[in-house]
Every structure is written in structure tokens, then in C-alpha cells.
ROFI-726637 format. One line per 2 residues: number of its first residue (from 1); their letters; for each residue x, y, z of N, C-alpha, C. Coordinates in Angstrom, 3 decimals, padded with zeros to 6 digits. Layout:
// ROFI-726637
NUM	a	X:Y:Z:X:Y:Z:X:Y:Z; ... $
END
This chain:
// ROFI-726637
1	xx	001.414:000.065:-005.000:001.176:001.394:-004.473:001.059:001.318:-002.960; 001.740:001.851:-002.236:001.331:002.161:-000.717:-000.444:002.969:-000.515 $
3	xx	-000.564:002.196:000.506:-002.214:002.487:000.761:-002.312:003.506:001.725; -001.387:003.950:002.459:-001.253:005.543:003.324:-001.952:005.340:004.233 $
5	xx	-003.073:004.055:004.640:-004.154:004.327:006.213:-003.781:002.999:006.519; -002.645:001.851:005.661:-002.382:000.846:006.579:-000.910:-000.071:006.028 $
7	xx	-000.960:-000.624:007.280:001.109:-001.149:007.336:000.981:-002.509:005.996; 000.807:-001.782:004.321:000.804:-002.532:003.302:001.013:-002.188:001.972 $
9	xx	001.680:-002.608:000.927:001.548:-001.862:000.201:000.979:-003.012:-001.044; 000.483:-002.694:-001.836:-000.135:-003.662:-003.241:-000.017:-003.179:-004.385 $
11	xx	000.012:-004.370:-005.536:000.224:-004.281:-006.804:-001.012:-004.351:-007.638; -001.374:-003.486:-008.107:-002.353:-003.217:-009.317:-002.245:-003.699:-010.119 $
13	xx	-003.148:-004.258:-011.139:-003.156:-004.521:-012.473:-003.653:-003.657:-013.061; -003.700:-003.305:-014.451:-004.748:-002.448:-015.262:-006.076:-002.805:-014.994 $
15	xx	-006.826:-001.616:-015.022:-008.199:-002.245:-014.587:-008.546:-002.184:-012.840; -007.858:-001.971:-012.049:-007.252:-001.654:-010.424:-007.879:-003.072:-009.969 $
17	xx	-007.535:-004.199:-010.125:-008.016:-005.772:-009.640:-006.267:-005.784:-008.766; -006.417:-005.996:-007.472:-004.973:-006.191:-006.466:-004.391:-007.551:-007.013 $
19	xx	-003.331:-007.775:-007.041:-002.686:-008.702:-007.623:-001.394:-009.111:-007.019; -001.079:-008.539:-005.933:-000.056:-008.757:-005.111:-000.193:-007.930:-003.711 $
21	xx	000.200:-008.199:-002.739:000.370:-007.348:-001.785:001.974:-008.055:-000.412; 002.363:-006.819:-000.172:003.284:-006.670:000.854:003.194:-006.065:002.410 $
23	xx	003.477:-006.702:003.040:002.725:-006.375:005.057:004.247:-005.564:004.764; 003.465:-004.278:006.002:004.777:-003.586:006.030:004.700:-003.544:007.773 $
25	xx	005.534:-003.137:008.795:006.007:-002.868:009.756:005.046:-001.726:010.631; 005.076:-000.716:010.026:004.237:000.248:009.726:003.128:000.980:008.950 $
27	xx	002.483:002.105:008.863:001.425:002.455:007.816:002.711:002.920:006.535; 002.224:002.335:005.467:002.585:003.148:003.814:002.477:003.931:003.497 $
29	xx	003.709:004.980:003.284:003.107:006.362:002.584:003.818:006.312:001.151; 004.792:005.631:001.120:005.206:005.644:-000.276:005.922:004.747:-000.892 $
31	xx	005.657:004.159:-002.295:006.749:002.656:-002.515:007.431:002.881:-003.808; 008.604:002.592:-003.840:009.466:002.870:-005.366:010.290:001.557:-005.416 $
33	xx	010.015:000.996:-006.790:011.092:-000.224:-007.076:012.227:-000.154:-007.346; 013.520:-000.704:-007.472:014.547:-000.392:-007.624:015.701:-001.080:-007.078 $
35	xx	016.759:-000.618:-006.770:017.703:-001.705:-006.695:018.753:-002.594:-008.173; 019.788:-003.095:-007.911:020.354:-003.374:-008.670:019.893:-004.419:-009.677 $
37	xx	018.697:-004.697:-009.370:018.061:-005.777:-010.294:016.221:-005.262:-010.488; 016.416:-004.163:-009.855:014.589:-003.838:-009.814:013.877:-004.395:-009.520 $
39	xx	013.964:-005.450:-008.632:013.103:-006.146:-007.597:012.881:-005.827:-005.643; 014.136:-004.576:-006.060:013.764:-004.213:-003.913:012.889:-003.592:-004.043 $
41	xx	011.753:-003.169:-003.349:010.783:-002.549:-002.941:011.275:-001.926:-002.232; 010.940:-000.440:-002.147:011.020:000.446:-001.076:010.625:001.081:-000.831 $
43	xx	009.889:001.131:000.742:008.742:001.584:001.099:008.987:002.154:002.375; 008.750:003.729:002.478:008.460:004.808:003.175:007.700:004.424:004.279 $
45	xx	007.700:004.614:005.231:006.698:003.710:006.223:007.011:004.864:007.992; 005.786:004.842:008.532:006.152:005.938:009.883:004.889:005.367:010.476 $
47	xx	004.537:005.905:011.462:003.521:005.522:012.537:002.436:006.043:012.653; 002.611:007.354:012.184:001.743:008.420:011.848:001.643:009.050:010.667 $
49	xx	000.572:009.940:010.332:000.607:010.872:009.248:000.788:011.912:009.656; 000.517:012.388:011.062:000.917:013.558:011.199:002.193:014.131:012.199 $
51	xx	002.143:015.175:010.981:003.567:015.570:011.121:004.390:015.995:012.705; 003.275:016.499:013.516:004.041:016.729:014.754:004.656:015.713:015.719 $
53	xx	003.415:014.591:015.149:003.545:013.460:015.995:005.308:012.028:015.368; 004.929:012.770:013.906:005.919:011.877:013.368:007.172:012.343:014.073 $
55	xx	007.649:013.701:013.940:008.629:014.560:014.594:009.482:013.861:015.858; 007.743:014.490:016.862:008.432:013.495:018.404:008.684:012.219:018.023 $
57	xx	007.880:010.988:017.497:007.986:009.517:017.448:009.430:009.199:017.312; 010.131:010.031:016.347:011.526:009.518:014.964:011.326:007.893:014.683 $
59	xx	010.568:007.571:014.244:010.520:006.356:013.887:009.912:005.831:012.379; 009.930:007.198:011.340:010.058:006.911:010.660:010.796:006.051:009.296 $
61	xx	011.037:004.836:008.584:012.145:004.450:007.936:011.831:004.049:006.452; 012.394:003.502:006.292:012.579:003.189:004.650:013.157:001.481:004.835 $
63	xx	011.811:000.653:004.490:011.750:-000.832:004.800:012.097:-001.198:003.266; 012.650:-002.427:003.137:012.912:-003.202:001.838:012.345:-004.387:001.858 $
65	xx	012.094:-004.961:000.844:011.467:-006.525:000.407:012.064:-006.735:-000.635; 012.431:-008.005:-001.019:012.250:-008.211:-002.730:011.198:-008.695:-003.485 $
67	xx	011.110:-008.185:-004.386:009.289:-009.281:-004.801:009.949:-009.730:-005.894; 009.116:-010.302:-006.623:009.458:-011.704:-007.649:009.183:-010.465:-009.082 $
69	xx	008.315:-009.383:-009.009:007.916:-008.856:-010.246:008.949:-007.832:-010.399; 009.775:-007.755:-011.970:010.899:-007.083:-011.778:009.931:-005.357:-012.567 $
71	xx	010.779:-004.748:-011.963:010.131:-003.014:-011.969:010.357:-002.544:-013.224; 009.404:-001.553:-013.751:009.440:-001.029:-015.035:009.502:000.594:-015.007 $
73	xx	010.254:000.764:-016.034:010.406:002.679:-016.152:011.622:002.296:-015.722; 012.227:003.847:-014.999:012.969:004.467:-014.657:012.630:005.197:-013.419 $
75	x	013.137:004.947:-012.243:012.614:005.704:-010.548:013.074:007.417:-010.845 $
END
């Protein structure tokens, strides 16, 4: 799950015990697995939360990783 107040996002277990985590570039606002094998991470990432400031910045992007845990469901 992206943590939204810092440049990371982490993996939960049942029970919410962290069990993985990923440094991101920027603060996390949002992470979806996926990719042709369901191991890219992709994570929403900007400088700010707010919106005027994100606007002027443009430096919002969409960062990738691969992690080792392959993704479940459907995105």
C-alpha cells in the first residue's frame, strides 16, 4: 500500500504486521501491481499533496520496481 505522507510504499500481511517495503523517489499516493508477469509495481508518486502546488511543480510520475511477490486479483 502507498503510505501518502512518505517517498514508500509497503506490503501488509493479514493482521497489518509490514512485511516488505519499497523507497520511492517521491511521497506515495498510490500502488497497483501488474505488468506482464504481475510483479511491476506501480506507484503514483508527486512532491506534494496539494493540488495547486502539484499543478505548478509537474513533477508528478508513475515509478516502477519489480518485487519478487507475484500480484493477486485482477487491477
Amino acid at each position: 500500500m502507498a503510505t501518502a505522507f512518505a517517498p514508500r510504499c509497503v506490503r501488509v500481511a493479514e493482521g497489518g504486521e509490514v512485511v516488505g517495503e519499497v523507497t520511492t523517489q517521491k511521497t506515495t499516493y498510490a500502488c497497483m501491481l501488474g505488468g506482464p508477469d504481475r510483479r511491476t509495481l506501480f506507484v503514483c508518486t508527486a512532491p506534494t499533496h496539494v493540488p495547486a502546488e502539484t499543478l505548478v511543480a509537474r513533477q508528478g510520475r508513475i515509478e516502477t520496481v519489480t518485487v519478487d511477490v507475484l500480484g493477486a486479483g485482477w487491477p
